[in-house]
C-alpha positions, 0 to 999 in steps of 0.5 A: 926868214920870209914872212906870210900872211896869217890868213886875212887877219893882218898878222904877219908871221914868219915862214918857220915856227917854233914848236914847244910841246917838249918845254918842260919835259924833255926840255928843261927851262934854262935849255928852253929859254935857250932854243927861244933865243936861237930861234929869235937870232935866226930870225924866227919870231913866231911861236906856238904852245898849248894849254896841255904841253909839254907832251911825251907824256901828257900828264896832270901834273905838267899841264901848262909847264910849256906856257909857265917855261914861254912866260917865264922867259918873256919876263926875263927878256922883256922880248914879248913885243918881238914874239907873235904868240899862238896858244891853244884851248884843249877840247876832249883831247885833253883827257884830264883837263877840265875831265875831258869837256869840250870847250863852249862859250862858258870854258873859253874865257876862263881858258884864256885868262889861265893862259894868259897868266901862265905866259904873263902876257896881256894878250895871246896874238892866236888862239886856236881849238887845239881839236874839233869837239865834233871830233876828228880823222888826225892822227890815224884816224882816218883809217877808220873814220865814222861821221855818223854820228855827228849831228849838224844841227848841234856843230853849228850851234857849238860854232856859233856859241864858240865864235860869239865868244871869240868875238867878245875876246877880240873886243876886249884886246886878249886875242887878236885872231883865231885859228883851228887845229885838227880840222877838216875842209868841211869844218873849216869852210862851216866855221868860215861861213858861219863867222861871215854871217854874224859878222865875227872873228874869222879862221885865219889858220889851220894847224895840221900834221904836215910832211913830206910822210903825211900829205892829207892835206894836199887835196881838199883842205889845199883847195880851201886852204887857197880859196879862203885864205886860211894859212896852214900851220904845219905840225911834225913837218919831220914826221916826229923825227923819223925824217932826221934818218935816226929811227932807221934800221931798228934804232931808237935813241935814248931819251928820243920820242920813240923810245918815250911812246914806242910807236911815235903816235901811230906813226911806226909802221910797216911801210914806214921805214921804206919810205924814210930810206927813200927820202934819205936816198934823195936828199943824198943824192941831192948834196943835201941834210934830210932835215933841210929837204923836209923843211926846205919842201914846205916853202914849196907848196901851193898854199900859205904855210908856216912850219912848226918844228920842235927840237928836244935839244939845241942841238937838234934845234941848230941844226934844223936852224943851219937849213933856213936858207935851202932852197929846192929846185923845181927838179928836186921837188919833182923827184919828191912827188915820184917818191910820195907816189911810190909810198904815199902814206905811209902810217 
């Protein structure tokens, strides 16, 4: 497994990452614990959790089981020095946490010493703002974005109260580097500039839905992506399973994402399906799982990325896993492009 840089942060981190948003819900400890272990033989070593995992549903009542689940098996194991670590702090997207607050230079601190506790570790490798405070045009909604109403004057001031504090945090040895979620070019480049100016901890990623059914992130956010050194960690790199093929023809497996939250957060649509088919059309063609192409295509980009995947299961996991050395040639990754521009996209 190939290493990449985490932006200008002097963090090195493997190419693939293991998401856990499903420990503690769908994913039982004991099953957690194991996909942690296969993750680490194929020679993954970078994982990412949150404050308000495991999801499907988000609840009151599992907020900080994926941390707890992450922390017990560091216990376990005594394998903490092997795994780079990367949490995040919820804003207005976590609903019930903190009643929905946004997070401040007053929230973070007590945010991580939580997180801290949960994951029974002395310091979190990245911590990122899981969502803008300002707001955001994720998850569908940049089909209906407004900017109006935000106002420049108070995101700059929020940003500059917020990496105040990542600075002291830094300084105390809890975090070792920063990183967003959710954010656009324009608030990637502010929070950048802003950290230049004051001599504080800069954006050394960024975590955004990536695959081959979502590529907002080809344009704007690439250009600064290369431009500025910030790593892109891409989320749903399977586009939430409908890439696997096992959403197709009207199926919804038991117990899968689908049939948990019917329309896979806004990702079921119309145009959908068409465009799976056609990605699965290729990877037949091509000799190839439609997983390992998904996964395979993200090495491919012009800009630094480590991919985060989740799987419910071993299984699921083993064979995202039986995929880590495919590589694509130069003709595949073109016939990609044809399709995107044939369905680009497509939710």
């Amino acid at each position: 497994m190939r290493n990449v840089s985490l932006g200008r942060s002097g963090i090195d981190v493997t190419e693939w990452c293991l998401g856990t948003m499903t420990f503690g819900n769908q994913t039982p400890q004991d099953d957690a614990h194991a996909q942690i272990d296969r993750a680490l033989d194929a020679g993954i070593t970078f994982i990412d959790t949150a404050e308000m995992y495991p999801v499907n549903p988000v609840s009151r009542e599992t907020a900080g089981r994926s941390e707890t689940i992450l922390g017990n098996w560091f216990v376990k194991t005594g394998r903490r020095n092997e795994v780079v670590l990367a949490t995040k702090v919820s804003g207005p997207n976590g609903g019930f946490i903190r009643d929905g607050k946004g997070f401040d230079s007053t929230v973070i601190p007590q945010a991580i010493d939580a997180s801290l506790k949960r994951l029974k570790t002395d310091v979190i490798d990245l911590y990122q703002l899981h969502w803008p405070v300002r707001g955001s045009y994720m998850f569908r909604q940049n089909w209906s974005f407004d900017p109006s109403g935000q106002d420049r004057a108070t995101t700059l001031a929020h940003m500059d109260d917020v990496l105040g504090a990542m600075g002291r945090l830094v300084e105390a040895g809890k975090i070792r580097a920063f990183g967003l979620s959710n954010e656009s070019t324009w608030g990637t480049t502010r929070w950048i500039d802003r950290a230049e100016a004051a001599g504080l901890p800069r954006v050394a990623s960024v975590q955004n839905e990536y695959s081959l059914l979502c590529r907002l992130y080809d344009t704007d956010m690439a250009e600064m992506a290369v431009n500025e050194d910030v790593t892109l960690m891409s989320f749903s790199p399977l586009a939430a399973g409908l890439l696997t093929g096992k959403y197709q023809n009207g199926a919804v497996p038991a117990g899968s994402r689908m049939a948990l939250n019917g329309d896979l957060g806004g990702r079921k649509s119309p145009r959908v399906f068409a465009a799976v088919q056609a990605y699965l059309d290729l990877a037949r063609e091509a000799g190839l799982d439609p997983v390992h192409m998904a996964m395979a295509w993200q090495r491919t980009r012009p800009f630094t990325v480590s991919a985060i995947f989740g799987a419910t299961t071993v299984d699921q996991l083993d064979r995202i896993l039986a995929g880590r050395d495919v590589v694509l040639s130069d003709d595949l990754v073109k016939a990609i492009d044809t399709v995107h521009r044939t369905h680009p996209m497509p939710y």
